[in-house]
Residue frames relative to the residue before (quaternion, step in Angstrom):
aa qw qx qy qz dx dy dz
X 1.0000 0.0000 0.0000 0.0000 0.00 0.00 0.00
X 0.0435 0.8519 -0.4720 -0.2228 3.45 -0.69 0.55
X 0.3006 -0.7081 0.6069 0.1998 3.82 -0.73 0.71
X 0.0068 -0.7905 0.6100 0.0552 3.06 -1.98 0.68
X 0.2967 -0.7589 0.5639 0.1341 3.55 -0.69 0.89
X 0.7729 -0.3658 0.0232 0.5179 3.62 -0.54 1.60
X 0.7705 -0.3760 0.1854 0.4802 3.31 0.11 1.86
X 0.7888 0.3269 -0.4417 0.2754 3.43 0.53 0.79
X 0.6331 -0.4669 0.3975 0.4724 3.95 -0.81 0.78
X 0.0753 -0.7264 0.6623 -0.1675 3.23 -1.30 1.46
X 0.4430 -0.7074 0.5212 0.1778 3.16 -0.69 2.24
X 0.1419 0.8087 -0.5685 -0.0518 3.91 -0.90 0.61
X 0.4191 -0.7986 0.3598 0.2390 3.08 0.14 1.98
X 0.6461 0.5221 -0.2901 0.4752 4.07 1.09 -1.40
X 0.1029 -0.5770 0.7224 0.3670 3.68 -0.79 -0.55
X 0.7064 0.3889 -0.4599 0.3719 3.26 -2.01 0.60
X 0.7773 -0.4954 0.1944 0.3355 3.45 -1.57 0.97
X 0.6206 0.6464 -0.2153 0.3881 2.77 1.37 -1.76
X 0.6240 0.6517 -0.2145 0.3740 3.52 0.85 -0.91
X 0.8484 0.3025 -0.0574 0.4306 3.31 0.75 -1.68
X 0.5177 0.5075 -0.4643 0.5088 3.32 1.40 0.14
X 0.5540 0.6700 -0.2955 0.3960 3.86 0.87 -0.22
X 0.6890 0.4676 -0.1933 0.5189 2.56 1.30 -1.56
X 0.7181 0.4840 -0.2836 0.4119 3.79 1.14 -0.83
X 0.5827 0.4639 -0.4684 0.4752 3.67 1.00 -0.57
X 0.6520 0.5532 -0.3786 0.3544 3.85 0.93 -0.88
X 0.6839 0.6206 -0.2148 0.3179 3.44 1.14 -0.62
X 0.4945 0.5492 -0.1713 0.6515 2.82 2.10 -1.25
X 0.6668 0.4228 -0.4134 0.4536 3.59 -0.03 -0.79
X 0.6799 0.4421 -0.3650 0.4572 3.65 -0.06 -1.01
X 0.7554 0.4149 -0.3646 0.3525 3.78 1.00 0.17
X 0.4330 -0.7760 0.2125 0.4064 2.92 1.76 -0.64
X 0.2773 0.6710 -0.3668 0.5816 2.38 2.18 1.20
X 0.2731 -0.6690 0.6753 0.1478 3.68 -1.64 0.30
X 0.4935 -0.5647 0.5820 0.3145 3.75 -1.22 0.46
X 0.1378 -0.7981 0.5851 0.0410 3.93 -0.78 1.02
X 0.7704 -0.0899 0.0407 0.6299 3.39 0.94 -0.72
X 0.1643 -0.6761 0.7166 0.0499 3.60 -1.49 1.06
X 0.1735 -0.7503 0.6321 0.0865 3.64 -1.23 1.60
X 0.1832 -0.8346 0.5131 0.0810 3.43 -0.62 0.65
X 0.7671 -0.3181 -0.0232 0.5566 3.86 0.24 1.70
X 0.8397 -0.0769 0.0699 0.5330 3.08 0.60 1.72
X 0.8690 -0.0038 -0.0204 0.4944 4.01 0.48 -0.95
X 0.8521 -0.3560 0.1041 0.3692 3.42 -1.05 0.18
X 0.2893 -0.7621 0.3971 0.4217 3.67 0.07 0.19
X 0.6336 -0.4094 0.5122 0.4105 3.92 -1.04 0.39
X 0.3399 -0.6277 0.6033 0.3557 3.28 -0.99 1.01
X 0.6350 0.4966 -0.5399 0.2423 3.87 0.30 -0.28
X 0.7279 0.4275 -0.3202 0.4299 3.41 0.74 -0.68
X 0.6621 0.2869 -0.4503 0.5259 3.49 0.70 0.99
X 0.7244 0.3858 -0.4796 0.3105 3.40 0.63 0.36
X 0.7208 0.3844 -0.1185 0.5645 3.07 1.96 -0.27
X 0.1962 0.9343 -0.2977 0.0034 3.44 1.54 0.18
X 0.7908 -0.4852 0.3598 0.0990 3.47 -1.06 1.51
X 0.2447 -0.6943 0.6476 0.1967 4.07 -0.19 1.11
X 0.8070 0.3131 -0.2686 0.4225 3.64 0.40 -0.24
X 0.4941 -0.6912 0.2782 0.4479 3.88 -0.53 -0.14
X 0.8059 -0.3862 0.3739 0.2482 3.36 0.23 0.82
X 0.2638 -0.6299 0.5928 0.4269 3.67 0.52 -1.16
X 0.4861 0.5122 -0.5835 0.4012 4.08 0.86 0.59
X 0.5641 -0.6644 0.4852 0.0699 3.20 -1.21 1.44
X 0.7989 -0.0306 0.1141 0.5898 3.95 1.33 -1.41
X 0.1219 -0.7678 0.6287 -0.0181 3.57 -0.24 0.97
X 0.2147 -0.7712 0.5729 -0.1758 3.16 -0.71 1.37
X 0.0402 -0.6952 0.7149 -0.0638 3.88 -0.43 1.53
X 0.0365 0.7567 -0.6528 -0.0005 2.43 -2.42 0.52
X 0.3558 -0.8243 0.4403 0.0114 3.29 -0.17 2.01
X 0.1773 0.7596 -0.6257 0.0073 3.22 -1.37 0.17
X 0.7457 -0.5074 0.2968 0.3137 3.80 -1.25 0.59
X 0.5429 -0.6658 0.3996 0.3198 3.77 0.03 1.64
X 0.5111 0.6279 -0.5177 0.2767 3.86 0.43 -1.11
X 0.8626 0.3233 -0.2539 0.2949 3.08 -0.58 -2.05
X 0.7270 0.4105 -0.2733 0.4779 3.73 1.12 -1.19
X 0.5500 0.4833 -0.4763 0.4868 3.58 1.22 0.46
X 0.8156 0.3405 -0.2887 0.3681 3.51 0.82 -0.41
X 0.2738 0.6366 -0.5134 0.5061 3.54 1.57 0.56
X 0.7232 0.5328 -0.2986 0.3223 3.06 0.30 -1.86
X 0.7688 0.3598 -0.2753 0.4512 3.85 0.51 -1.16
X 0.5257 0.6303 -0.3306 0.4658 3.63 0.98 -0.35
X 0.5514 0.4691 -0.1644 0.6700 3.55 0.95 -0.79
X 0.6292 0.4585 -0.3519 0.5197 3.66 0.55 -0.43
X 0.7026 0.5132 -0.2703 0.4122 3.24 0.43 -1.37
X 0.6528 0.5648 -0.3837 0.3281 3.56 0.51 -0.93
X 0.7311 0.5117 -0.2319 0.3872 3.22 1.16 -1.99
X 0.5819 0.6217 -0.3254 0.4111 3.62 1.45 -0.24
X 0.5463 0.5367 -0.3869 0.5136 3.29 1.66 -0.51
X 0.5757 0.7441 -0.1239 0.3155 3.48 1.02 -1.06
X 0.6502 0.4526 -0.1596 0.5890 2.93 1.80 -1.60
X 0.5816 0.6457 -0.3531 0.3466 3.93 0.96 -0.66
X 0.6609 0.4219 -0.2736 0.5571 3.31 1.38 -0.40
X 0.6090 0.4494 -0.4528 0.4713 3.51 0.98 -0.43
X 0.5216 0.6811 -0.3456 0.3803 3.87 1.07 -0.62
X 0.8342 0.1337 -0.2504 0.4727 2.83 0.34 -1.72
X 0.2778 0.6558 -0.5631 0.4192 4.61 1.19 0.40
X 0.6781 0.5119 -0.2331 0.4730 3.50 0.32 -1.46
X 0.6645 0.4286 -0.2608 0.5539 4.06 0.53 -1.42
X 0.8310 0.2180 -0.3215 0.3981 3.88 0.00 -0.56
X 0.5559 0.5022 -0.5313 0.3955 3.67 0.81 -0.23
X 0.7119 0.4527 -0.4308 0.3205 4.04 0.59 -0.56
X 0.6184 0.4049 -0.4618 0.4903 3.82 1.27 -0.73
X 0.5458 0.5618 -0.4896 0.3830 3.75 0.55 0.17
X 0.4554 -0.6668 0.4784 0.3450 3.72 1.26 -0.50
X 0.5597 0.5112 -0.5104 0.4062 3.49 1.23 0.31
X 0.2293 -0.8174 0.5011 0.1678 4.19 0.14 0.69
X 0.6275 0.7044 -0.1712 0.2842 2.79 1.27 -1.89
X 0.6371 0.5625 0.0319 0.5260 2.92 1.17 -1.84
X 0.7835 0.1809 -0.2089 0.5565 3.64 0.61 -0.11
X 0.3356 0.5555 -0.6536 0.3894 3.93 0.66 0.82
X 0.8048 0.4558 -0.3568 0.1315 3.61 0.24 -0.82
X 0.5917 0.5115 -0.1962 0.5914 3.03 1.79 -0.40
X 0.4453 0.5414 -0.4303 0.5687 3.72 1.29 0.39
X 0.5658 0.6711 -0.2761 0.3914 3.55 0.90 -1.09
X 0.8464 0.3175 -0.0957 0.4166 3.03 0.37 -1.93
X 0.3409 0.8275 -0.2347 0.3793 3.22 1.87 0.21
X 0.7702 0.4344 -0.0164 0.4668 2.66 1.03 -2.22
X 0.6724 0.5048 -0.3051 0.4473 3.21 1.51 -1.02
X 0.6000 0.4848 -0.5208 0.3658 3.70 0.94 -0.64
X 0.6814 0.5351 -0.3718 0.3334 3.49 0.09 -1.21
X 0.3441 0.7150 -0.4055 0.4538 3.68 1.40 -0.38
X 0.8309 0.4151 -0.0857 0.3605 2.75 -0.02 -1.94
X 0.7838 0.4193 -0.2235 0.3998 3.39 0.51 -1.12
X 0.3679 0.6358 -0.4200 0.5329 3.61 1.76 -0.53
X 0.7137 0.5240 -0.2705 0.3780 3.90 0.54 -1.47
X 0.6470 0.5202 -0.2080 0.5172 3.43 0.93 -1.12
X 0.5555 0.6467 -0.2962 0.4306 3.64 0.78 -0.59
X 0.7093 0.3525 -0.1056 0.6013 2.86 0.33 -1.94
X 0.6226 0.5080 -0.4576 0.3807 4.02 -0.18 -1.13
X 0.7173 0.3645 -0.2641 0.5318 3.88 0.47 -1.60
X 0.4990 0.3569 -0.6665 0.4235 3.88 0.05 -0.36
X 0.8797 0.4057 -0.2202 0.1144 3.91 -0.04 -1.17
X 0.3935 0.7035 -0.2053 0.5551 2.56 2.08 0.35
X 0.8207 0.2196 -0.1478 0.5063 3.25 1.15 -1.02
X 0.6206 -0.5499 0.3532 0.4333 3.25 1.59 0.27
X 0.3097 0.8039 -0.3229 0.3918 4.08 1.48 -0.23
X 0.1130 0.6497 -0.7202 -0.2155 3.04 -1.22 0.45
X 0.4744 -0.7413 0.4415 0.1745 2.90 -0.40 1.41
X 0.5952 0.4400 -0.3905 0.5474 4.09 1.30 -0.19
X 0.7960 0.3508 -0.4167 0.2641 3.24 0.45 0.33
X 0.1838 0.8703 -0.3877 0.2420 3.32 1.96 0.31
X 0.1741 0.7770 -0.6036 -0.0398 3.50 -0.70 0.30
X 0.0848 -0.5751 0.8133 -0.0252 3.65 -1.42 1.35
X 0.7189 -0.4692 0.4982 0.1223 2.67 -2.45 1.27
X 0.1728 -0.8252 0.3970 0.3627 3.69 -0.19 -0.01
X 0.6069 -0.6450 0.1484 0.4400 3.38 -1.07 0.50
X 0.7660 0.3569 -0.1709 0.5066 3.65 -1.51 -0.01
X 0.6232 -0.6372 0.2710 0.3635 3.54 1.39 0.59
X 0.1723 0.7669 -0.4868 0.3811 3.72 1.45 0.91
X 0.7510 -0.2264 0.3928 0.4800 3.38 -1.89 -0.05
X 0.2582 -0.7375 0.5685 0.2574 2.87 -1.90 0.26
X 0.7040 -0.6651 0.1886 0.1630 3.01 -0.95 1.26
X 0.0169 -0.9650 0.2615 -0.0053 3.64 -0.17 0.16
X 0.3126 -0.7957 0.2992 0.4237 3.19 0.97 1.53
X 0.5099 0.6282 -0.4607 0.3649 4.39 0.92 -0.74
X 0.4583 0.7135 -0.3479 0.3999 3.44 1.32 -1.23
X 0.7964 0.5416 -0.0939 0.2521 2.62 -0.39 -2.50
X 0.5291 0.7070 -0.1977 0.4255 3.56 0.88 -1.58
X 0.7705 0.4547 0.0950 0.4364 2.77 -0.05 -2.15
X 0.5726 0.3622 -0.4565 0.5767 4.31 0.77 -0.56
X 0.8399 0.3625 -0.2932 0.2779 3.44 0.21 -1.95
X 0.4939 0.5225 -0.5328 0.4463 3.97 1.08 0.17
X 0.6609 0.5061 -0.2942 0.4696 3.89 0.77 -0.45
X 0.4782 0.4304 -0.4193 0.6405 4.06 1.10 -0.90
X 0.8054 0.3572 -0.3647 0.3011 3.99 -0.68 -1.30
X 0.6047 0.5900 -0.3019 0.4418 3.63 0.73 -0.61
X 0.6266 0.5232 -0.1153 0.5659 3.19 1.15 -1.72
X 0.6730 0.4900 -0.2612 0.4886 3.88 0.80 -0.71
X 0.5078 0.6303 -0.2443 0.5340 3.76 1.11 -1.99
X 0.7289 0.4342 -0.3343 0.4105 3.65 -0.04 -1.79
X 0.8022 0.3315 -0.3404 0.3615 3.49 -0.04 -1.67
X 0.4838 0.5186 -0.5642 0.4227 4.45 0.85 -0.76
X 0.8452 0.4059 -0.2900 0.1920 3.69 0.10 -1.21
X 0.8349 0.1821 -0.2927 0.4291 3.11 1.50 0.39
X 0.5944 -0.6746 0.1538 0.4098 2.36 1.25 1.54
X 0.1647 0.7634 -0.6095 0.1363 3.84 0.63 0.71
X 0.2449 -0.8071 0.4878 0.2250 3.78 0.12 -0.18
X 0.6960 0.4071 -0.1531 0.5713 3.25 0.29 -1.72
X 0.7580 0.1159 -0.4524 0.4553 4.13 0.00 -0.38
X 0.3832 0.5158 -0.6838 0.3457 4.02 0.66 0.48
X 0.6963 0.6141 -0.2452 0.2792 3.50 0.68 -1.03
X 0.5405 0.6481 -0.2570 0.4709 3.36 1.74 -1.14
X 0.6066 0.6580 -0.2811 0.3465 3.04 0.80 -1.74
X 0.8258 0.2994 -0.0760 0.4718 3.52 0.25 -1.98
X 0.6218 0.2687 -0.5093 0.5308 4.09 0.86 0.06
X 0.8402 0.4320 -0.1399 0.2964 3.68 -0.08 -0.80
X 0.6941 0.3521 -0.1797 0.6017 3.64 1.29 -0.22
X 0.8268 0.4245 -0.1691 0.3279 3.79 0.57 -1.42
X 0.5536 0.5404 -0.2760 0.5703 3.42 1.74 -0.25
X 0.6709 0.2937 -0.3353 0.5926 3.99 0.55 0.07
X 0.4109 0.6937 -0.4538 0.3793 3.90 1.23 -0.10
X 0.8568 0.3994 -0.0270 0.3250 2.47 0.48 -2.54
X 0.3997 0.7145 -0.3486 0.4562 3.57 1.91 -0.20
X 0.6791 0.6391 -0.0729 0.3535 2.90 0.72 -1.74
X 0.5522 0.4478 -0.2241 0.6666 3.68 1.22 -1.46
X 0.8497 0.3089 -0.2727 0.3289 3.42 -0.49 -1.00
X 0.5425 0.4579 -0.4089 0.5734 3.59 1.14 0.42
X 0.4341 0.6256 -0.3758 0.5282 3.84 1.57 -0.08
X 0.7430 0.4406 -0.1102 0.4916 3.18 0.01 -2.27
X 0.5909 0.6100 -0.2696 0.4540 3.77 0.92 -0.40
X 0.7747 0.3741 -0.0625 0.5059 3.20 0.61 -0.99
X 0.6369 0.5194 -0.3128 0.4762 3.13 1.57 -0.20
X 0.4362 0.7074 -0.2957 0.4711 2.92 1.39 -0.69
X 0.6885 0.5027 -0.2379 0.4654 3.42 0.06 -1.48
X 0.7350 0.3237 -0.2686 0.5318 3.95 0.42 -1.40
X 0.5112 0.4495 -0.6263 0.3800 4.30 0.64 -0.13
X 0.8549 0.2708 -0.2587 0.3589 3.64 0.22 -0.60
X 0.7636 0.0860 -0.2180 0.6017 3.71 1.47 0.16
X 0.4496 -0.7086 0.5018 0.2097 3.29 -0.16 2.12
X 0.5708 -0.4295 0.6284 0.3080 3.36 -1.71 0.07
């Protein structure tokens, strides 16, 4: 099999997929580069055979990487974040008025997609701080409209205290402080983050 890393021949000590995709994130990294796309004889590879990739080769004949400089696809990545956080504020405050209405039922699903965004975007945080080298707890952004300044240590640290504080009240069924939580705590959070994820942005493509 033979593998290349931007159009150039790439020594791959293992044989098999599993091998040369190691061999290509290691190659990239030592540049300060990341793998963006991997073509596998000619067309995309299967996401399975890069998230799960084969000791042997698969039956693919030429595997074909391609690296590039973490910034820009680190700051898409958190920008895109930001939005879906705007997104979540409405599922928050959906989720906060359907329970003081007495409809519970009706507001689990948008609690859900709640829990799962912040998931996600917690992941993206932490993934791009390590991507760009960041500690992302020591970030600081101005706040808006001339407020505190922000501080990714902050940030961290509120939204481990909101999810617990959120986790606690679903599991015993507290309603009304599930409700507190998402009208009165999770909407100046999610401000807060996205003035983070913002500011990161800005330093993936102009370092500090």
């Amino acid at each position: 099999m033979k593998v290349y890393l931007d159009n150039e021949p790439l020594d791959v000590p293992a044989e098999g997929v599993r091998g040369a995709i190691a061999a290509a994130k290691a190659d990239a990294q030592g540049r300060g580069r990341i793998v963006v796309e991997v073509q596998a004889d000619g067309a995309p590879a299967p996401a399975g055979l890069i998230e799960d990739p084969p000791e042997d080769d698969a039956g693919v004949t030429e595997l074909r990487f391609l690296s590039a400089s973490p910034g820009p696809f680190v700051r898409e990545t958190l920008i895109e974040a930001s939005g879906a956080l705007e997104a979540a504020q409405a599922d928050q405050t959906a989720a906060a008025e359907r329970i003081q209405s007495g409809s519970v039922s009706d507001a689990i699903e948008p609690l859900q997609q709640v829990l799962a965004l912040w998931s996600i975007v917690r992941d993206v945080v932490e993934r791009s701080g390590a991507l760009l080298g960041v500690d992302v707890g020591a970030v600081e952004a101005a706040g808006e409209d001339g407020g505190d300044t922000i501080t990714g240590e902050a940030c961290i640290n509120e939204l481990a205290e909101r999810l617990v504080e959120l986790k606690t009240a679903v599991a015993s069924e507290d309603w009304a402080g599930v409700s507190d939580v998402l009208a009165y705590e999770m909407g100046g959070l999610a401000d807060r983050w996205r003035v983070l994820l913002d500011q990161l942005a800005r330093e993936a493509v102009e370092p500090r």
